[in-house]
N, C-alpha and C positions, 0 to 999 in steps of 0.2 A: 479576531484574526481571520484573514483570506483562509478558505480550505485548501486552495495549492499551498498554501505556507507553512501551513500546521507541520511536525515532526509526523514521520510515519515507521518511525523506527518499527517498534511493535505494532501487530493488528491481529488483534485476539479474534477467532471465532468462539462465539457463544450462542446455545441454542435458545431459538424463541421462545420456545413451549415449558422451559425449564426457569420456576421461578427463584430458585434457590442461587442458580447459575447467575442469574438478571441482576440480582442482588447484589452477590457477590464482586462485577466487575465493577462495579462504583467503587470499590475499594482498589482495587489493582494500577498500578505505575503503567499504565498500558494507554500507550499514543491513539490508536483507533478502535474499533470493536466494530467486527461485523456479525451484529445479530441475524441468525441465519435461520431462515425459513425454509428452506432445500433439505438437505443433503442430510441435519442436524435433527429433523425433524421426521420421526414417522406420519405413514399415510393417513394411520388414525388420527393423528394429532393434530395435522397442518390445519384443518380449519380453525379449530381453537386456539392455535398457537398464536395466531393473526392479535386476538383479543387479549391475550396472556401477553404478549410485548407491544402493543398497543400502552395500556395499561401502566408497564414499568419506564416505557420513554414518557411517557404522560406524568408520570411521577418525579421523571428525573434524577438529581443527584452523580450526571457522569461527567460533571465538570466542560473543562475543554475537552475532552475526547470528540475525534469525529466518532460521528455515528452512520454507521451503512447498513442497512436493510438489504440480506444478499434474499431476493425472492426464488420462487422457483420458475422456471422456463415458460414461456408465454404458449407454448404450442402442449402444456401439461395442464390438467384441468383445475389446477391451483392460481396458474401462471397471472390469468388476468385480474381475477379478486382481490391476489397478495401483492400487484402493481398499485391498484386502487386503494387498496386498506393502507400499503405502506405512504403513501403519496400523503394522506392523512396522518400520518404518523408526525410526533416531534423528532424526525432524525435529519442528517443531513445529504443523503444521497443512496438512492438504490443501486444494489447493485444485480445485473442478470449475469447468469448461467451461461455457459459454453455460446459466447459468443462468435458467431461464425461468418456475419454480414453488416453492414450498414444498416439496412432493413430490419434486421431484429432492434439493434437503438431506436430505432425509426419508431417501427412498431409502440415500443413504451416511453418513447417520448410521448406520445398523443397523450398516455396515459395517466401523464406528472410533469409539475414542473421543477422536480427535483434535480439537481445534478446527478447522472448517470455512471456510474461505474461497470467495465467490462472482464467477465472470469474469461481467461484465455486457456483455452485449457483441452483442442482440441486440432489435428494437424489442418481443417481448413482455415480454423480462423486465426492459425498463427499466421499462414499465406496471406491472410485478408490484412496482417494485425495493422499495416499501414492505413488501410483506407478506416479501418474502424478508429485508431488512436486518432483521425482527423476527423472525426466526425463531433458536430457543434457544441453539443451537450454533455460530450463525456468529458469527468475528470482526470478519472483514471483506472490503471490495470490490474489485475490480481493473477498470478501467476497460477493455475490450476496441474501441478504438473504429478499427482497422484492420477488425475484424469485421462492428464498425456500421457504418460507412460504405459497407462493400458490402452490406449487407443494407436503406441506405437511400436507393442507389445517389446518392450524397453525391458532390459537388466536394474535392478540398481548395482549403482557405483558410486564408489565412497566421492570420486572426483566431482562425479555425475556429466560423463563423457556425452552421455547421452542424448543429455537436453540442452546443450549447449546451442547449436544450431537456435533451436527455437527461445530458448530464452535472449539470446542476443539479439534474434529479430523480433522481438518485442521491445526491448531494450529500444534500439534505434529507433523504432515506431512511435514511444512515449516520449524518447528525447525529442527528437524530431515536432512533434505538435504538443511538450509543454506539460503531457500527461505524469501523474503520481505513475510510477509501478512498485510493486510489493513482490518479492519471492514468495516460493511455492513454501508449503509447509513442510518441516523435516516431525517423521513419524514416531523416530523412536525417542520420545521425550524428556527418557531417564536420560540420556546418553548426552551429557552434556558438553562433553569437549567437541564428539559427533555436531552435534547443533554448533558450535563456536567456527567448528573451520568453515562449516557451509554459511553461515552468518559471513564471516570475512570475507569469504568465495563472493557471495553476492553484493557485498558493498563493494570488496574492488572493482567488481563487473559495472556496478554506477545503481543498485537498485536503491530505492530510498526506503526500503525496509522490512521486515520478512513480518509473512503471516502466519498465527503461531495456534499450536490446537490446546494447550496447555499452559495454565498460570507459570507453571516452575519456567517456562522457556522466555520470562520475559526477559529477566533482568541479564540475561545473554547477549536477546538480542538489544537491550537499549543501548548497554554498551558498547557492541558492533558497529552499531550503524550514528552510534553519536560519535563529532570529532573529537580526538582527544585534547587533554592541555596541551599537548605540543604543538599539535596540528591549530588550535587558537593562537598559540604564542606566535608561532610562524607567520601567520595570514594575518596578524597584528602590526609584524616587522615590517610583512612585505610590502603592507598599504605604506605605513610611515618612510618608507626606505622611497617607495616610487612618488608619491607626494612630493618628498625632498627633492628628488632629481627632478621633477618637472618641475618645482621653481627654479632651477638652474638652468632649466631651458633642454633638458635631458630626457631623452624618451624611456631610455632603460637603465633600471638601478642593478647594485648586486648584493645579496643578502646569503651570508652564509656558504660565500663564492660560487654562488650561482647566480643566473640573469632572472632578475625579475622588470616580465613586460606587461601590458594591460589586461591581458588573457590569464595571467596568473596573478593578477590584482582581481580579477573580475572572480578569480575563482575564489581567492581570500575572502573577498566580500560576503559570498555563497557559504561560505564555510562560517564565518560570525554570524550569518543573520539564523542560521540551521543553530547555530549552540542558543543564539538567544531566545529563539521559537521555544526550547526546549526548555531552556529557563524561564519561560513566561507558563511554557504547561504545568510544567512545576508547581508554580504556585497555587 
């Protein structure tokens, strides 16, 4: 399956250097995994850590999952070795750190031919997020908004008033040239209705799927951000309803006493091909 296709409902972070962790997400309902060599990883550890998830994608077992290699920042003395090693690696796309230019992609393009994924997760490169989401090699976004918020010395808020601004203008940056984006991680992990309204918040904003730092927060968010039977049964009707009226020579049909036009067939279509992606990961 194309990796823009794949479901992204869930994207687990799991740390490199932790082989028990490595293990264990072969097992987990979890749409992507980004094994993380940053943030996940102490200073001691990071070289080894490289060897240590080397090693477990080498071995495999994670199914369809994508797999992202989130490295540490190219201007850190980790940055370029963990471009290199990961590029070697069996996963399917690196991802860098607080991206804030074109030129940072640039940079670790030279260094893979892997598809590129960008953490947004800082007030220039939200400014930038347009010219970065068009840049050739990225797939896609990862919302960093633990990052942002201390870079925007930001409250939280249950609504999360605060990042609204900047997640929207990611939002339209990913829509706009095609890219995955994933919401920001919610922290308090026990807190599970907490994590369900912010899940709903970011699907109806249009993300395709939130990033999560805990197992227990999967099966929240699968179900958030997968459509439900209604929403299949709907986008079923409304092909079959506009089909009909264009053999009669009719531009727009009516289902459920409302108009259905091409733009709302095009979404139905979007909507079946996401349930079936999700039933093919399934398997």
């Amino acid at each position: 399956m194309d990796l823009a296709l794949r479901p992204y409902r869930s994207v687990l972070y799991i740390p490199g250097s932790k082989d028990r962790a490595l293990d264990k997400a072969r097992t987990l309902t979890v749409d992507a995994i980004i094994f993380d060599l940053e943030d996940a990883v102490a200073p001691g550890e990071k070289v080894s850590a490289r060897d240590t998830l080397a090693a477990a994608l080498a071995q495999g077992g994670y199914g369809r999952r994508t797999r992202i290699v989130r490295i540490n920042g190219l201007e850190t003395e980790w940055g370029e070795a963990d471009a290199k090693a990961a590029d070697a690696m069996d996963c399917d796309a690196i991802l860098l750190p607080k991206v804030e230019s074109t030129a940072q992609l640039d940079a670790l393009a030279r260094l893979t031919d892997k598809p590129l994924w960008a953490m947004m997760e800082t007030p220039a490169g939200i400014l930038n997020a347009q010219a970065i989401g068009a840049h050739p090699r990225l797939m896609g976004m990862v919302m960093g908004t633990n990052d942002l918020a201390k870079e925007l010395s930001a409250r939280f808020r249950a609504d999360r008033l605060p990042m609204m601004s900047a997640l929207g203008h990611c939002l339209l940056a990913a829509k706009a040239t095609d890219c995955v984006i994933v919401d920001g991680v919610y922290n308090a992990f026990k807190d599970d209705a907490g994590l369900a309204e912010e899940c709903h918040q970011g699907r109806d904003m249009g993300f395709d799927g939130k990033t999560l730092i805990h197992p227990a927060q999967l099966e929240t968010a699968n179900a958030a951000f997968a459509p439900t039977e209604a929403e299949v049964e709907l986008a079923r009707r409304q092909i079959e309803a506009y089909e009909a009226a264009e053999k009669e020579g009719q531009g727009v049909a009516v289902v459920d006493g409302k108009i259905v036009e091409n733009l709302h067939v095009a979404t139905a279509k979007s909507t079946l091909a996401k349930a079936e992606a999700i039933a093919a990961l399934s398997e």
